[in-house]
C-alpha positions in Angstrom: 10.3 2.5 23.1 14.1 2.2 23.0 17.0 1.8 21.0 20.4 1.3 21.5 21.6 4.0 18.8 18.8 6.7 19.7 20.3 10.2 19.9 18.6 12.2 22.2 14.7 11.6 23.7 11.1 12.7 23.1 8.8 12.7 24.9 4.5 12.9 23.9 2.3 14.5 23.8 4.5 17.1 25.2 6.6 17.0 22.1 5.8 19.9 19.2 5.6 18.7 15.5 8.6 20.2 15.1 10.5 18.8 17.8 9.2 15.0 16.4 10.7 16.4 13.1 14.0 17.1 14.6 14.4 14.1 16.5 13.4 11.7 13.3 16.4 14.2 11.5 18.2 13.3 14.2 18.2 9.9 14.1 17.8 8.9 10.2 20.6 6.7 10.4 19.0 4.8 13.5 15.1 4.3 12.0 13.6 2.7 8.7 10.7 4.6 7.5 8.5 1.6 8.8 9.5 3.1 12.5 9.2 6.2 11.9 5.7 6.1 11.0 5.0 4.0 14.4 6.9 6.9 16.0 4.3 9.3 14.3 1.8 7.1 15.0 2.4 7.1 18.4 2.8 11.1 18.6 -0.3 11.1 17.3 -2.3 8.7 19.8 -0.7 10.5 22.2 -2.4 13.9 20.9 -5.3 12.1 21.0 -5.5 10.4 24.3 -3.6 13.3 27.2 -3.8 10.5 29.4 -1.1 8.5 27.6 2.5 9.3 28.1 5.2 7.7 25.8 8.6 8.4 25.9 11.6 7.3 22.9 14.7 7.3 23.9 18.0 5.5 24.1 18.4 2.4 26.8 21.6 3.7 27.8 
């Protein structure tokens, strides 16, 4: 998943909760609450299943 206004990157399941928090601080400006539940979503599948390995970040 990327964006062209993402500040920083995370990375899960390797991310903490509060890493997920800081990064969605981070970037308030750059996601509606609609993508920021998908993000946290996504954290959480991630949790879920080790095998899976998704990364946010910018495309630059």
């Amino acid at each position: 998943m990327t964006g062209n206004n993402v500040v920083g990157s995370i990375v899960f399941p390797e991310a903490s909760a509060e890493e997920l928090e800081y990064f969605l601080g981070a970037n308030i400006k750059n996601f509606n609450p609609n993508q920021k539940a998908i993000i946290k979503k996504l954290a959480l599948e991630a949790q879920n299943n080790q095998k899976l390995k998704i990364e946010v970040s910018s495309n630059f």
